[in-house]
Gaussian input, Z-matrix of N, CA and C with variables (Angstrom, degrees):
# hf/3-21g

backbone

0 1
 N
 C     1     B1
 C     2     B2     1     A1
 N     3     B3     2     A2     1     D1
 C     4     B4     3     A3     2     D2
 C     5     B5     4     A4     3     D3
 N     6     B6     5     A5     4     D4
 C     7     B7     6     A6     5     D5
 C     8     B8     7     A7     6     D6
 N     9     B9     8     A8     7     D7
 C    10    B10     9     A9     8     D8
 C    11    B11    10    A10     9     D9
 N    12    B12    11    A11    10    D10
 C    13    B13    12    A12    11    D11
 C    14    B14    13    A13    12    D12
 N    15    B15    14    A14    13    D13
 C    16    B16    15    A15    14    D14
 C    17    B17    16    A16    15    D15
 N    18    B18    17    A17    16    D16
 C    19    B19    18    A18    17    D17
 C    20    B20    19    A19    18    D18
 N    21    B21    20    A20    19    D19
 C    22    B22    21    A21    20    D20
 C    23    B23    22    A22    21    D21
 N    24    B24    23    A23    22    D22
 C    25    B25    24    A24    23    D23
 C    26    B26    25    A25    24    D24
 N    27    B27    26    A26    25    D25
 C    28    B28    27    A27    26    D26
 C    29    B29    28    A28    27    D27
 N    30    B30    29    A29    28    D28
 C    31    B31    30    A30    29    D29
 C    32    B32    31    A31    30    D30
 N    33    B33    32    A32    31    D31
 C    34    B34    33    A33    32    D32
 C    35    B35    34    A34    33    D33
 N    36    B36    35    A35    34    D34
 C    37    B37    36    A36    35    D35
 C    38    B38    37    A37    36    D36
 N    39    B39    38    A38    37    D37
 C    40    B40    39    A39    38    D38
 C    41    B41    40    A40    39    D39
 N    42    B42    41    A41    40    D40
 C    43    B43    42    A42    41    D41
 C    44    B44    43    A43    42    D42
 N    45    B45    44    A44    43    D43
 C    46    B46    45    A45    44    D44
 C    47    B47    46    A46    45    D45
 N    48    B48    47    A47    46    D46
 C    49    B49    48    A48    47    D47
 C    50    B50    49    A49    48    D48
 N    51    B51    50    A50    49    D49
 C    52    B52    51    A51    50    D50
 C    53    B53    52    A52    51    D51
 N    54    B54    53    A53    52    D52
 C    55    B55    54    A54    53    D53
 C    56    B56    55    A55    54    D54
 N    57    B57    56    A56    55    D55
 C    58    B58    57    A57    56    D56
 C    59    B59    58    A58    57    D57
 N    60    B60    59    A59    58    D58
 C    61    B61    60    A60    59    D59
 C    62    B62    61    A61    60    D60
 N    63    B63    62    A62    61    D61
 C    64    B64    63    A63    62    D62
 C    65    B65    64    A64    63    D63
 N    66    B66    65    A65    64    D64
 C    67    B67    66    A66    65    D65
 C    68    B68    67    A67    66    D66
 N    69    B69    68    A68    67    D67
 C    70    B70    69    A69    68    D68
 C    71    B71    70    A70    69    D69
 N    72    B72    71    A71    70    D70
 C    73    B73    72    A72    71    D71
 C    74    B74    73    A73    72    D72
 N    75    B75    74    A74    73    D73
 C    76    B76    75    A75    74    D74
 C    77    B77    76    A76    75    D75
 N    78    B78    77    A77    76    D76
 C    79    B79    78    A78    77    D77
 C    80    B80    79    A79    78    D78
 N    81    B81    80    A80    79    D79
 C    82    B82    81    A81    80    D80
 C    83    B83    82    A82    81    D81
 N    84    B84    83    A83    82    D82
 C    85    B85    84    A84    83    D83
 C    86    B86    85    A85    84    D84
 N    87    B87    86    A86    85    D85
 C    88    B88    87    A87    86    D86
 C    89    B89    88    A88    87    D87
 N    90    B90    89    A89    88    D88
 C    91    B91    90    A90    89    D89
 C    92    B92    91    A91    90    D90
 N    93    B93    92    A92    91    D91
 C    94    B94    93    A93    92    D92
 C    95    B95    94    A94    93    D93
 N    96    B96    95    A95    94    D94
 C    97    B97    96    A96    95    D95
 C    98    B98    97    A97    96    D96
 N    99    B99    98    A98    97    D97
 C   100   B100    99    A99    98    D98
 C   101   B101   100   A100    99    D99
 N   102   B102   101   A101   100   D100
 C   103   B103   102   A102   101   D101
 C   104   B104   103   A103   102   D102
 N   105   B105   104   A104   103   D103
 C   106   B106   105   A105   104   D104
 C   107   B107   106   A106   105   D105
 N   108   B108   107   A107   106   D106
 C   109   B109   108   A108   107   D107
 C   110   B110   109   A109   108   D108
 N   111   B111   110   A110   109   D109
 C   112   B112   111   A111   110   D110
 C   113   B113   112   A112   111   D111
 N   114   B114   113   A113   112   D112
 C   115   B115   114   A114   113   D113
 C   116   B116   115   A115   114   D114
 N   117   B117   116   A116   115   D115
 C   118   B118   117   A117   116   D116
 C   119   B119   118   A118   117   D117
 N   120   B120   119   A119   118   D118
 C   121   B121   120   A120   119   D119
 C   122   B122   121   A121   120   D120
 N   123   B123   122   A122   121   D121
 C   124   B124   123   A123   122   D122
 C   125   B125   124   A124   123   D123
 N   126   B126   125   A125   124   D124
 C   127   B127   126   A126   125   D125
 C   128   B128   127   A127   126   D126
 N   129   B129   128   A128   127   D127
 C   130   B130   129   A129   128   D128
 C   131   B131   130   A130   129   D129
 N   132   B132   131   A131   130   D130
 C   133   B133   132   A132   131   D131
 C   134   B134   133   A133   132   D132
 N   135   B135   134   A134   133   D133
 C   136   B136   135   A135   134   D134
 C   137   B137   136   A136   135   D135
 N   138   B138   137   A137   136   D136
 C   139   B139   138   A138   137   D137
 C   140   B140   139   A139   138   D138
 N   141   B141   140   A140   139   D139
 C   142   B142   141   A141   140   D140
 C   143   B143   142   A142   141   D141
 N   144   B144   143   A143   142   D142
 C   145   B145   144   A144   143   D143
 C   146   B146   145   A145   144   D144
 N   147   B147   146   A146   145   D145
 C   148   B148   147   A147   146   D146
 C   149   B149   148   A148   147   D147
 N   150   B150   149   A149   148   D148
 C   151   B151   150   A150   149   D149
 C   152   B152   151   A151   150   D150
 N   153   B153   152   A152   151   D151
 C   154   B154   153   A153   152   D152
 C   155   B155   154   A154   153   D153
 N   156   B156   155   A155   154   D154
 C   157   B157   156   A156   155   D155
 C   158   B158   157   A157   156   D156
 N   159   B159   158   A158   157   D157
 C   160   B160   159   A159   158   D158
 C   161   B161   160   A160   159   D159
 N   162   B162   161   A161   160   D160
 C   163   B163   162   A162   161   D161
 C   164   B164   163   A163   162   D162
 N   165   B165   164   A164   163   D163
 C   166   B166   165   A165   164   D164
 C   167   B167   166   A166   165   D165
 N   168   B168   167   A167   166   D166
 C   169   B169   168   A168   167   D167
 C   170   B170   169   A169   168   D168
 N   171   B171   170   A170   169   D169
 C   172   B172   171   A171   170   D170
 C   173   B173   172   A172   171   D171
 N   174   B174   173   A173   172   D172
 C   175   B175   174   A174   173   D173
 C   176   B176   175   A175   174   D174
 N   177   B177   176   A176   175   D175
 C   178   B178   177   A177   176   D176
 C   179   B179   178   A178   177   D177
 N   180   B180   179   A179   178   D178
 C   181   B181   180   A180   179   D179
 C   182   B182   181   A181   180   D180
 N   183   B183   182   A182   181   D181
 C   184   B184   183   A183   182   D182
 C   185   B185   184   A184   183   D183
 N   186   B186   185   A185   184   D184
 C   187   B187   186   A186   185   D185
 C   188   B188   187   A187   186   D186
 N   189   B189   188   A188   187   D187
 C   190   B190   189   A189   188   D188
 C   191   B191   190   A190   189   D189
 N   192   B192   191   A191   190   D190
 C   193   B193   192   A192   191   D191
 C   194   B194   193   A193   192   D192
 N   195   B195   194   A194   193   D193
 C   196   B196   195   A195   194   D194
 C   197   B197   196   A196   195   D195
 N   198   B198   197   A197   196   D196
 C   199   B199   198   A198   197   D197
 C   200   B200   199   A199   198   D198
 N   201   B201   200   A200   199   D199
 C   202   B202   201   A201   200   D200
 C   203   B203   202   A202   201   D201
 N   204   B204   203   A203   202   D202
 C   205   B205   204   A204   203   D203
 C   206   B206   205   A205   204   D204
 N   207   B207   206   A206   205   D205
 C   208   B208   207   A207   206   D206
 C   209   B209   208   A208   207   D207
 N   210   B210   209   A209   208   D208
 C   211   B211   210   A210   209   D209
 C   212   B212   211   A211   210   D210
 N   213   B213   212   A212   211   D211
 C   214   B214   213   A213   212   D212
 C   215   B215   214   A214   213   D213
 N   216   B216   215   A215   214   D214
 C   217   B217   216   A216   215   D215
 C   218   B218   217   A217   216   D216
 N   219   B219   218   A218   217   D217
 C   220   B220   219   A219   218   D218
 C   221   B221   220   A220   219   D219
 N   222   B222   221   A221   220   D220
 C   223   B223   222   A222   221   D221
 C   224   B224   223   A223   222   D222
 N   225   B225   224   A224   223   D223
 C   226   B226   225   A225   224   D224
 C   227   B227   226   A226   225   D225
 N   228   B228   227   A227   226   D226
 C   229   B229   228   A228   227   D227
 C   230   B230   229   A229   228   D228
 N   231   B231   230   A230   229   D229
 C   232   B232   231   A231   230   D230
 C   233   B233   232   A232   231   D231
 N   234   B234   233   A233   232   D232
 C   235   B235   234   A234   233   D233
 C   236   B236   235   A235   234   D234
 N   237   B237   236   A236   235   D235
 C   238   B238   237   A237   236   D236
 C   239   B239   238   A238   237   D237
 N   240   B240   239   A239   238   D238
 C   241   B241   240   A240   239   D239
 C   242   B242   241   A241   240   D240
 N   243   B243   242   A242   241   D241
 C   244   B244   243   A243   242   D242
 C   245   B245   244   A244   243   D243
 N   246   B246   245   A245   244   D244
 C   247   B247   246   A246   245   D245
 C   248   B248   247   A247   246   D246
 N   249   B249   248   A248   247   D247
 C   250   B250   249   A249   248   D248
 C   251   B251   250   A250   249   D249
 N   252   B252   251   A251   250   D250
 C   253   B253   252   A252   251   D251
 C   254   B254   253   A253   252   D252
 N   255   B255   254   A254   253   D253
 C   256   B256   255   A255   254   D254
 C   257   B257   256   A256   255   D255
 N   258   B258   257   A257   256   D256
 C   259   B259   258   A258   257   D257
 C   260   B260   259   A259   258   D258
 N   261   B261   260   A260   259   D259
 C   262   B262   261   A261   260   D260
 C   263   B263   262   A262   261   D261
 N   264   B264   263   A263   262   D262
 C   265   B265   264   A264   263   D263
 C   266   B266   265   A265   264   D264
 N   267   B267   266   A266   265   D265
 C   268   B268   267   A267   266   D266
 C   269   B269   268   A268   267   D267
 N   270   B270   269   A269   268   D268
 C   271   B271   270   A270   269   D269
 C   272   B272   271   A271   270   D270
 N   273   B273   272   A272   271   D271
 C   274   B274   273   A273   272   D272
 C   275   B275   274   A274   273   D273
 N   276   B276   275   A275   274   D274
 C   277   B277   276   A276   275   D275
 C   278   B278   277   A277   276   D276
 N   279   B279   278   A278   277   D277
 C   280   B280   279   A279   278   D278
 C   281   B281   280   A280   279   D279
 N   282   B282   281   A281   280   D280
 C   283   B283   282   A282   281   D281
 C   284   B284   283   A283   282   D282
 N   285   B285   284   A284   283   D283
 C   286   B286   285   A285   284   D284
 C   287   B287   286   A286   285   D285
 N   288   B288   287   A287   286   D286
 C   289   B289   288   A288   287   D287
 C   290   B290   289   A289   288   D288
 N   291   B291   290   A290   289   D289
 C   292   B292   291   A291   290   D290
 C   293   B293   292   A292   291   D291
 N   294   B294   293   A293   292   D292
 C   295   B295   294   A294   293   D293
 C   296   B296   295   A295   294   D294
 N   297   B297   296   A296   295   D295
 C   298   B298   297   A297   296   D296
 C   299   B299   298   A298   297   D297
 N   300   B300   299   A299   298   D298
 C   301   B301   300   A300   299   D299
 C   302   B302   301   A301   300   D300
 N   303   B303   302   A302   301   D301
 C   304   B304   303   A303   302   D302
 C   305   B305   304   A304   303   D303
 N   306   B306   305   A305   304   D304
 C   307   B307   306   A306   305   D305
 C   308   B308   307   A307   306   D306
 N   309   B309   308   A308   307   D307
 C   310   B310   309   A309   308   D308
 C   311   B311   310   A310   309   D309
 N   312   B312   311   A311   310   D310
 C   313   B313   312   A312   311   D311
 C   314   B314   313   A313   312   D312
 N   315   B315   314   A314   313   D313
 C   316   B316   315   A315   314   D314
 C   317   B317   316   A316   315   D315
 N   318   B318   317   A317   316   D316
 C   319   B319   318   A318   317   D317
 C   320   B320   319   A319   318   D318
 N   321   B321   320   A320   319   D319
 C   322   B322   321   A321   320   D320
 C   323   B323   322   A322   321   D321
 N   324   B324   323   A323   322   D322
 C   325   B325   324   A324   323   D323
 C   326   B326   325   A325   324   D324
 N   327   B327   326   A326   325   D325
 C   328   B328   327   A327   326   D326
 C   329   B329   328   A328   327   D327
 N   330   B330   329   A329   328   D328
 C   331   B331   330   A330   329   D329
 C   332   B332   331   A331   330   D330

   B1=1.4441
   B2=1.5213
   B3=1.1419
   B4=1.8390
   B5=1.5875
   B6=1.2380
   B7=1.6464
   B8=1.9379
   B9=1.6456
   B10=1.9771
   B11=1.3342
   B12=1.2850
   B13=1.6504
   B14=1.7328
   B15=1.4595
   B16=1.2240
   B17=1.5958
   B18=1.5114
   B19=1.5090
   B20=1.6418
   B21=0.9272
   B22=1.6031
   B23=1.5721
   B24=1.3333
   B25=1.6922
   B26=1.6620
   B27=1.0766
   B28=1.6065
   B29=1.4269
   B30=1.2059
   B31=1.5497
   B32=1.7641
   B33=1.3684
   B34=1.3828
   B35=1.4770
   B36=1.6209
   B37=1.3554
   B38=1.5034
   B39=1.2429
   B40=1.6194
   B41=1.5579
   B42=0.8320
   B43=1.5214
   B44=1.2972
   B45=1.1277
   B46=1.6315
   B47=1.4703
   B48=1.1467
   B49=1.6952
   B50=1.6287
   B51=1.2277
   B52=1.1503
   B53=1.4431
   B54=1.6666
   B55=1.5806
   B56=1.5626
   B57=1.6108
   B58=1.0438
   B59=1.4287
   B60=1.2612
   B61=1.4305
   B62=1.2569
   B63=1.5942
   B64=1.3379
   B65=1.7374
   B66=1.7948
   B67=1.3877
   B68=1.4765
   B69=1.7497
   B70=1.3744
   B71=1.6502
   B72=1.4497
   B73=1.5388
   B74=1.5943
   B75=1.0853
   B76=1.7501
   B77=1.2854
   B78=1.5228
   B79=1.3153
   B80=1.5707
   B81=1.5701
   B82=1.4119
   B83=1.6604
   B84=1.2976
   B85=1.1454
   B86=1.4532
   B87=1.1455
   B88=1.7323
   B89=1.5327
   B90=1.9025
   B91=1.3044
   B92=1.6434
   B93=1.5253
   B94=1.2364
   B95=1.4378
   B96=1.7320
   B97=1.2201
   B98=1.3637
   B99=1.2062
   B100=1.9731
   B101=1.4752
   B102=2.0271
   B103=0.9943
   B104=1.6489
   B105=1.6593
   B106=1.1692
   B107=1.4311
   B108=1.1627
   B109=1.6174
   B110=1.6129
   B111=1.4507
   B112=1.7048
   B113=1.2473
   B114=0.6224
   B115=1.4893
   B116=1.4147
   B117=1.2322
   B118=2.1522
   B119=1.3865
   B120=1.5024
   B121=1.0918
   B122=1.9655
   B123=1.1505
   B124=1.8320
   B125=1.7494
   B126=0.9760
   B127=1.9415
   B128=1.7603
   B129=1.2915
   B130=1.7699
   B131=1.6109
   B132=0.6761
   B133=1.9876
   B134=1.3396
   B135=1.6776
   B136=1.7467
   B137=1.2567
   B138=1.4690
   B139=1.3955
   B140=1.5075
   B141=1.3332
   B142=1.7992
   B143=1.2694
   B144=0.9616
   B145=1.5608
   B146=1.8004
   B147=1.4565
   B148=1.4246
   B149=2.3565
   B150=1.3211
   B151=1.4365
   B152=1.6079
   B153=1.1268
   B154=1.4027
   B155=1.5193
   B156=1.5983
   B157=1.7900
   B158=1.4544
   B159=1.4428
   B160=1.7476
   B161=1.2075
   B162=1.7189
   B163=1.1774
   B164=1.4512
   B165=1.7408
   B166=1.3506
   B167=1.4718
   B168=1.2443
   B169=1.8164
   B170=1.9329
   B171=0.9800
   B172=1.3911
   B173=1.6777
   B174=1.5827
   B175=1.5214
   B176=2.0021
   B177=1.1551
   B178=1.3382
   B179=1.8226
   B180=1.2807
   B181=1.7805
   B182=1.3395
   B183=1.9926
   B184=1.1020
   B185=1.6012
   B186=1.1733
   B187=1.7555
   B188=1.4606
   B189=1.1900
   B190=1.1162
   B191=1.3245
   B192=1.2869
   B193=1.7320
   B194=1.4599
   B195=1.1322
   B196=1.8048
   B197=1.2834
   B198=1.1006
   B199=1.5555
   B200=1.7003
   B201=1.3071
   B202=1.6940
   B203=1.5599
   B204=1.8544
   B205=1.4241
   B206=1.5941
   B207=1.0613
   B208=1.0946
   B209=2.1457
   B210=1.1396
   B211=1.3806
   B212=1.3380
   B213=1.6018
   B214=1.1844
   B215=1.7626
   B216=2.0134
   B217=1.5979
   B218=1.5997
   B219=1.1189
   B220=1.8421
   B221=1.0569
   B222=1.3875
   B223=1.5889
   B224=1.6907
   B225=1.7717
   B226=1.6681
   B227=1.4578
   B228=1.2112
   B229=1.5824
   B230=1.6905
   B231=0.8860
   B232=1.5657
   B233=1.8108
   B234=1.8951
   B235=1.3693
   B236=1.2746
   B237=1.1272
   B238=1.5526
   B239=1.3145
   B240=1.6536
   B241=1.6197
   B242=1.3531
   B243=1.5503
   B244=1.5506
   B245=1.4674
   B246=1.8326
   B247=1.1456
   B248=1.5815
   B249=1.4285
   B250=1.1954
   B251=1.3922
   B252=1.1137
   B253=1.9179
   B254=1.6607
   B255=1.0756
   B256=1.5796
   B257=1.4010
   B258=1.5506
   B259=2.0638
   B260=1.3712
   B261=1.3260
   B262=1.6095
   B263=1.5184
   B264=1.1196
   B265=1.1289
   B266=1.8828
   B267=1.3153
   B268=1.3848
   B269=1.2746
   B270=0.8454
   B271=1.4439
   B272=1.6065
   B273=1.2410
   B274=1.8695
   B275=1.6960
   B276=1.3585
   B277=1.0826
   B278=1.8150
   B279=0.9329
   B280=1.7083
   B281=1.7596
   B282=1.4822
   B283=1.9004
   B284=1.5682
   B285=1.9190
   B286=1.4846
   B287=1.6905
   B288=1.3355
   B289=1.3940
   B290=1.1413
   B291=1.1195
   B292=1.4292
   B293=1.3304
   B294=2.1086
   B295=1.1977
   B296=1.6544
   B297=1.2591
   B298=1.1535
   B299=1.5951
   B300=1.6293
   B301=1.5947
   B302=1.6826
   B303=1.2923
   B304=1.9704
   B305=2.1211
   B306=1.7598
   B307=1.3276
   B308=1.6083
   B309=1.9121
   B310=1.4345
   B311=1.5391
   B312=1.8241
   B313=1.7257
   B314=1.5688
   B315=1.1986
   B316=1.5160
   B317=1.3572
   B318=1.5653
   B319=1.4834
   B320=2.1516
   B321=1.6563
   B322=1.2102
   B323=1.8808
   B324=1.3590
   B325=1.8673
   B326=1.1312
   B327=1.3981
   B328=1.5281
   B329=1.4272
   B330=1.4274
   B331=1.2753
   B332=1.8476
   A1=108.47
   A2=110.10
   A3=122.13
   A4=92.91
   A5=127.73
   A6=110.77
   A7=103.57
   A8=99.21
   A9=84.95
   A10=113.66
   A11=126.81
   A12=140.48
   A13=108.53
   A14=132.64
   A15=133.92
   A16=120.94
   A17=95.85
   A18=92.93
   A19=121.57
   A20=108.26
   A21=138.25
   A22=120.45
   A23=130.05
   A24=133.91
   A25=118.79
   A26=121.22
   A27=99.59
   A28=94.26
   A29=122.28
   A30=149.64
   A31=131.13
   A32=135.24
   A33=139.00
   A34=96.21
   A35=109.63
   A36=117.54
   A37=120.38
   A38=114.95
   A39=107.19
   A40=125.35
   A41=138.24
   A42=143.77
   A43=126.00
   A44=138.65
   A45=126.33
   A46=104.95
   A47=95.49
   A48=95.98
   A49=141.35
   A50=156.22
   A51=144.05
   A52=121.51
   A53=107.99
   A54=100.95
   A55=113.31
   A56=137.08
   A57=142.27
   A58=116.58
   A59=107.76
   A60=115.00
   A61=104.42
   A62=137.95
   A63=133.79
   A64=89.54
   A65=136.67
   A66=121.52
   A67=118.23
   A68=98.72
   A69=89.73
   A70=117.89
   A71=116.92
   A72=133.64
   A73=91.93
   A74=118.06
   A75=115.53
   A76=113.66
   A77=111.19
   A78=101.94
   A79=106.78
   A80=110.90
   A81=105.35
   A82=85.47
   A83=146.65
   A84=134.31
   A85=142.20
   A86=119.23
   A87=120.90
   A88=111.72
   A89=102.22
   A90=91.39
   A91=111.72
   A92=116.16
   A93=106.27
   A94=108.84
   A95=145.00
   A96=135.55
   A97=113.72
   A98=120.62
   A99=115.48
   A100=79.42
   A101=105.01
   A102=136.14
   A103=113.34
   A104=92.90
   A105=122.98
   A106=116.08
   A107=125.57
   A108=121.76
   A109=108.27
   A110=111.03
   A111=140.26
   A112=135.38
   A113=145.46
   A114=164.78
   A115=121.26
   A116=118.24
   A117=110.47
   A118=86.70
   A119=122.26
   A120=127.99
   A121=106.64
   A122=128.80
   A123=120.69
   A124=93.30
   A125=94.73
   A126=90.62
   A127=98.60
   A128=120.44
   A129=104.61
   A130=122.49
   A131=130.68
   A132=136.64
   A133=93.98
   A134=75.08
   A135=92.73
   A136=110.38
   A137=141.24
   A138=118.91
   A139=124.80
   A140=99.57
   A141=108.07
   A142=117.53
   A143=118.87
   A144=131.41
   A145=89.99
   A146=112.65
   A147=100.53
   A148=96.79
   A149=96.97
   A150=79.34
   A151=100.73
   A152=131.51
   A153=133.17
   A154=81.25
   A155=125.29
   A156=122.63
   A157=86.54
   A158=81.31
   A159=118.34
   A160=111.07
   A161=119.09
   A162=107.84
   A163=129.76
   A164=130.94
   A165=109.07
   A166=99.02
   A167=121.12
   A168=117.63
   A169=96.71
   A170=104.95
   A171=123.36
   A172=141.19
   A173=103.71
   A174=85.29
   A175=85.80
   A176=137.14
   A177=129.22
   A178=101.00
   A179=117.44
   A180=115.18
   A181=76.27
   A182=87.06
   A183=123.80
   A184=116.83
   A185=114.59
   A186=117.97
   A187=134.76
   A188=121.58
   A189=109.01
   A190=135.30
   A191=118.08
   A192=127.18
   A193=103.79
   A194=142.85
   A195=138.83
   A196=95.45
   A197=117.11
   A198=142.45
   A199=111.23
   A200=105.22
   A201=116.55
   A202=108.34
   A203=106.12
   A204=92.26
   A205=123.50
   A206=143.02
   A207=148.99
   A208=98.37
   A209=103.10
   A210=108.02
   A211=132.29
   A212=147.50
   A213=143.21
   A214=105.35
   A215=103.17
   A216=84.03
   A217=101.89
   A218=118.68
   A219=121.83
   A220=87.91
   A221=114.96
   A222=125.85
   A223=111.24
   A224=105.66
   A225=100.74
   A226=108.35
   A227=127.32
   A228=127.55
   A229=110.03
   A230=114.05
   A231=110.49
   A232=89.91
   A233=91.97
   A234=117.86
   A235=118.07
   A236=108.61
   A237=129.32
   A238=120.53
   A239=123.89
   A240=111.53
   A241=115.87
   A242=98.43
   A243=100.20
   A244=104.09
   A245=106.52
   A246=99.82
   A247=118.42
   A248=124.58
   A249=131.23
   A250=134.40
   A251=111.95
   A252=136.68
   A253=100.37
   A254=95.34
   A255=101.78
   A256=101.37
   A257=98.54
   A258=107.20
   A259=80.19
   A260=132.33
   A261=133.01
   A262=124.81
   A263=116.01
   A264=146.87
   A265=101.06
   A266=117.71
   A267=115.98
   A268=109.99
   A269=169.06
   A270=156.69
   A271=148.57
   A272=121.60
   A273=120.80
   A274=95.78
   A275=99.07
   A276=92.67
   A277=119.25
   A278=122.35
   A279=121.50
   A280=89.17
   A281=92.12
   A282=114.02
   A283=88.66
   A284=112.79
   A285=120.05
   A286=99.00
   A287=117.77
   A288=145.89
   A289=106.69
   A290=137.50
   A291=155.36
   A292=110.99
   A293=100.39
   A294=126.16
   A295=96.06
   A296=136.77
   A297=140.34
   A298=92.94
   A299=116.07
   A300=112.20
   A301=104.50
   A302=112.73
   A303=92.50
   A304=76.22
   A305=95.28
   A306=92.99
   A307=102.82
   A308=95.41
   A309=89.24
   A310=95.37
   A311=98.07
   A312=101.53
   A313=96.00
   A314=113.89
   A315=123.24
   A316=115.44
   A317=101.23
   A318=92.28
   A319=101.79
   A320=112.04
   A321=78.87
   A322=76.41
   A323=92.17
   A324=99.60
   A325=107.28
   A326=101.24
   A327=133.97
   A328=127.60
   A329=127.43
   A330=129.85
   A331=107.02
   D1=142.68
   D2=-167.11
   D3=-82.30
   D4=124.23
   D5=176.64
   D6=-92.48
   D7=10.82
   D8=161.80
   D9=-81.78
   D10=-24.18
   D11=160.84
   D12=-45.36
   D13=-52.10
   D14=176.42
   D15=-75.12
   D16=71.24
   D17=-172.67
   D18=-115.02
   D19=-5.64
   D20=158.88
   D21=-59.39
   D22=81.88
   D23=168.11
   D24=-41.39
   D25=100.28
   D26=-162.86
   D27=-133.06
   D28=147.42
   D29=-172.90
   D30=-89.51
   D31=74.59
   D32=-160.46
   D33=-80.56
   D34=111.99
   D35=153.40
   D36=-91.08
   D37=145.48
   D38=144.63
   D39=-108.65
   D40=-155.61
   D41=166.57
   D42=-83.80
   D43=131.94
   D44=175.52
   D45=-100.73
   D46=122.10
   D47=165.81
   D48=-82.28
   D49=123.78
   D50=-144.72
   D51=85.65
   D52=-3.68
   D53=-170.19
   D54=-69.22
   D55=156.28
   D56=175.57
   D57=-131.00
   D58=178.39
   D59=-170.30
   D60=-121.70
   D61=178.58
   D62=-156.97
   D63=-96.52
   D64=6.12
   D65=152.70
   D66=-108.61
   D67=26.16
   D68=170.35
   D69=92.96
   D70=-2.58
   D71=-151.43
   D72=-102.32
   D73=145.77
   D74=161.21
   D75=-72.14
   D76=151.71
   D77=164.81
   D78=-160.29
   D79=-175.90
   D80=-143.29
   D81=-77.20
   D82=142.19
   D83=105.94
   D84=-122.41
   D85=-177.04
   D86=-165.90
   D87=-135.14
   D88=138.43
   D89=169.74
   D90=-132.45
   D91=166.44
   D92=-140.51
   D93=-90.69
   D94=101.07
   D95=-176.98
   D96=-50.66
   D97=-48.15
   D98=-156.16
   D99=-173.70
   D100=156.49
   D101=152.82
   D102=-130.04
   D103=126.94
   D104=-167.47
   D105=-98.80
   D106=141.13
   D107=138.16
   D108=-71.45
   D109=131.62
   D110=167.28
   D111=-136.02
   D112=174.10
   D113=174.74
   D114=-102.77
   D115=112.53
   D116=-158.81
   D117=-121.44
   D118=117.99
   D119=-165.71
   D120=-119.50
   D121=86.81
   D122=-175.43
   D123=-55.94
   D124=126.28
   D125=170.37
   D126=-116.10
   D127=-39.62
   D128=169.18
   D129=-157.65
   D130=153.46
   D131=170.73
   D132=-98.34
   D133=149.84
   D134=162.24
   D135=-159.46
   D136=145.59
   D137=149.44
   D138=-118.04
   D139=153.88
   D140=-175.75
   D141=-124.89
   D142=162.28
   D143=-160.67
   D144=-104.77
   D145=125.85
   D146=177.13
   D147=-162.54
   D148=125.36
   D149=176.69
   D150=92.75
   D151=-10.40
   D152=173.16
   D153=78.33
   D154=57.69
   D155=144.49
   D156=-161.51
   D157=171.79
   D158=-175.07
   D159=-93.77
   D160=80.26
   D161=167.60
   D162=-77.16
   D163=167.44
   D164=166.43
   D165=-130.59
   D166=161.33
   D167=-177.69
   D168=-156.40
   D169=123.88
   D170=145.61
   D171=-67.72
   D172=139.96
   D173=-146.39
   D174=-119.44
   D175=138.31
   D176=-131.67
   D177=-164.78
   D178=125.09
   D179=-176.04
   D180=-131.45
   D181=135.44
   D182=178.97
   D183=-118.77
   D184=107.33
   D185=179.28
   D186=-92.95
   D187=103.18
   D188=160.36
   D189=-114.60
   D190=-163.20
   D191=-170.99
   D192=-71.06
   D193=114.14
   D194=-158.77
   D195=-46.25
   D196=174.53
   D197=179.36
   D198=-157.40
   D199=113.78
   D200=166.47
   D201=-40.78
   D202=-58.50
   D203=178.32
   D204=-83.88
   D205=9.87
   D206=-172.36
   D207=-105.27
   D208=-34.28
   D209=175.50
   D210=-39.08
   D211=83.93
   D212=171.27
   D213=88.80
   D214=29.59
   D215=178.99
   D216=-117.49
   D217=169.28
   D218=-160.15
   D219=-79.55
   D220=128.65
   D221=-178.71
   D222=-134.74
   D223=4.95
   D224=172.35
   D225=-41.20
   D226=-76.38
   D227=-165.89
   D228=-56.51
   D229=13.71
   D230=-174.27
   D231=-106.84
   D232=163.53
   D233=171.03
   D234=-137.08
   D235=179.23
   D236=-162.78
   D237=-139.94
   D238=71.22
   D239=174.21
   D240=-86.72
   D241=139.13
   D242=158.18
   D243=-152.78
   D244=142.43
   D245=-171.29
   D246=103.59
   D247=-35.78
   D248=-130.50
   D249=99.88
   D250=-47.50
   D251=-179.42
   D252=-68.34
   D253=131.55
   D254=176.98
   D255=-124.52
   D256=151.05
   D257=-153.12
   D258=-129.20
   D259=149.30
   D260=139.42
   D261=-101.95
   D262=142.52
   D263=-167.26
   D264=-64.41
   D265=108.26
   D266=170.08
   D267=-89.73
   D268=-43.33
   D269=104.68
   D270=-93.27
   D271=-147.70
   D272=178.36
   D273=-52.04
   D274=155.63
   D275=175.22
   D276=-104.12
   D277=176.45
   D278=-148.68
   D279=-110.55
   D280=122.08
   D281=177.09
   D282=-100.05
   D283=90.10
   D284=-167.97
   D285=-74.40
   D286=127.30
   D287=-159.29
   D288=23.73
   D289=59.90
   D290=146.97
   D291=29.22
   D292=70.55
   D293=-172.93
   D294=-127.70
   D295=2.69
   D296=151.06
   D297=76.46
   D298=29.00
   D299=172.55
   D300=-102.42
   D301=-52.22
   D302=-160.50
   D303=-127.98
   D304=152.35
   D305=149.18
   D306=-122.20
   D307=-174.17
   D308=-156.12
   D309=-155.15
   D310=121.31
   D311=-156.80
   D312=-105.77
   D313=125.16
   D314=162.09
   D315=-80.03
   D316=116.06
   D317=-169.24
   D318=-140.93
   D319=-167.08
   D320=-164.94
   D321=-163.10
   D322=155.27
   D323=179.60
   D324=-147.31
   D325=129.59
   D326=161.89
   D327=-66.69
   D328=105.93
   D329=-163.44
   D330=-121.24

């Protein structure tokens, strides 16, 4: 992998579990595994009608330099900010020809 291609700072959350709010309520939060250099790639838009509105979401692969720990672990509930913009993670992420150099997260944002 060319590291002039990894020029993008990008942010791996996961979920915290147990978090609360000041009534005691759960709520979503995240804490931050690793910050990476990647590659933030838009590959397409679309919008859909869902809920009786017009949503639109972008669908976006994100690459980085492999990682042992990032390797083959369940990362649906996880995200990805960079920028500000936060992407979620549609599934495992891809060990591209299984040379143990970049993986590569398909992910997608709701705007």
């Amino acid at each position: 992998m060319r590291a002039g291609r990894l020029r993008h700072r990008v942010t791996l959350q996961r979920p915290v579990d147990g978090a609360k709010d000041q009534y005691n309520q759960p709520t979503e939060s995240f804490e931050q595994v690793a910050t990476v250099w990647a590659s933030v790639e838009p590959l397409r838009g679309r919008e859909f009608f869902e809920a009786q509105q017009v949503n639109s979401e972008i669908t976006t692969r994100i690459r980085c330099r492999y990682r042992r720990d990032l390797a083959g672990v369940e990362v649906n509930e996880w995200r990805i900010e960079y920028r500000g913009r936060t992407y979620e993670i549609d599934g495992p992420p891809i060990n591209s020809r299984m040379e143990d150099r970049q993986l590569e997260f398909m992910c997608h944002e709701r705007l």
